[in-house]
N, C-alpha and C positions, 0 to 999 in steps of 0.2 A: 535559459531553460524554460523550457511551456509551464504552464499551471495544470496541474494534478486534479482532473476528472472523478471526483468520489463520490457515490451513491449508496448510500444505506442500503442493503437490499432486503433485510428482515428486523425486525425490533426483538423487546425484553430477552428471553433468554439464550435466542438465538441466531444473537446479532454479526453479524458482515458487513464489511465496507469493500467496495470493489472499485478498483481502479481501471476506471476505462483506456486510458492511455500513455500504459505502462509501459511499452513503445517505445511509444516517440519518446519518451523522458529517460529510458534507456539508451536511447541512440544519440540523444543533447549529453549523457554524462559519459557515454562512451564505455557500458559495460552491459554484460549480459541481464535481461530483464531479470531471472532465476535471481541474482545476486542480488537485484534490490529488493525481491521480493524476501528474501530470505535475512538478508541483512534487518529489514523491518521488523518484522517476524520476530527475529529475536531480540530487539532491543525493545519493543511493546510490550514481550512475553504473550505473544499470542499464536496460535498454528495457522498455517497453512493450510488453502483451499483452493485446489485448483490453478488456474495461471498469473490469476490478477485477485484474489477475493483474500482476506484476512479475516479471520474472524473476531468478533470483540465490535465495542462501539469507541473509536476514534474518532478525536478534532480534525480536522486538516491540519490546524498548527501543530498538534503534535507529530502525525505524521512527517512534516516538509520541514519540522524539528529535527527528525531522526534521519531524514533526506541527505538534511545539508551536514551530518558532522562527517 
């Protein structure tokens, strides 16, 4: 599986992390990207923005924590 492209895209109160290549790591796990974005989503406890964006300030480790269960 690739390594997970994450960029901060705003700080303090109105923080995002956005996954660039949600893709390709969708088509390595062999399910629809929707699903992993949503799966995340709610194991973070955070909403939904868009096709690739979460909102909230995550680690990568936590993220590729929640990836791999």
């Amino acid at each position: 599986m690739r390594k997970m492209n994450l960029k901060q895209e705003s700080r303090l109160n109105g923080a995002k992390i956005n996954i660039f290549n949600i893709d390709d790591i969708a088509y390595d796990l062999r399910v629809p990207p929707l699903s992993i974005m949503k799966w995340m989503s709610t194991e973070l406890g955070a909403n939904l923005e868009g096709h690739s964006i979460i909102k909230g300030n995550h680690t990568y480790e936590s993220m590729l924590k929640q990836l791999d269960k």
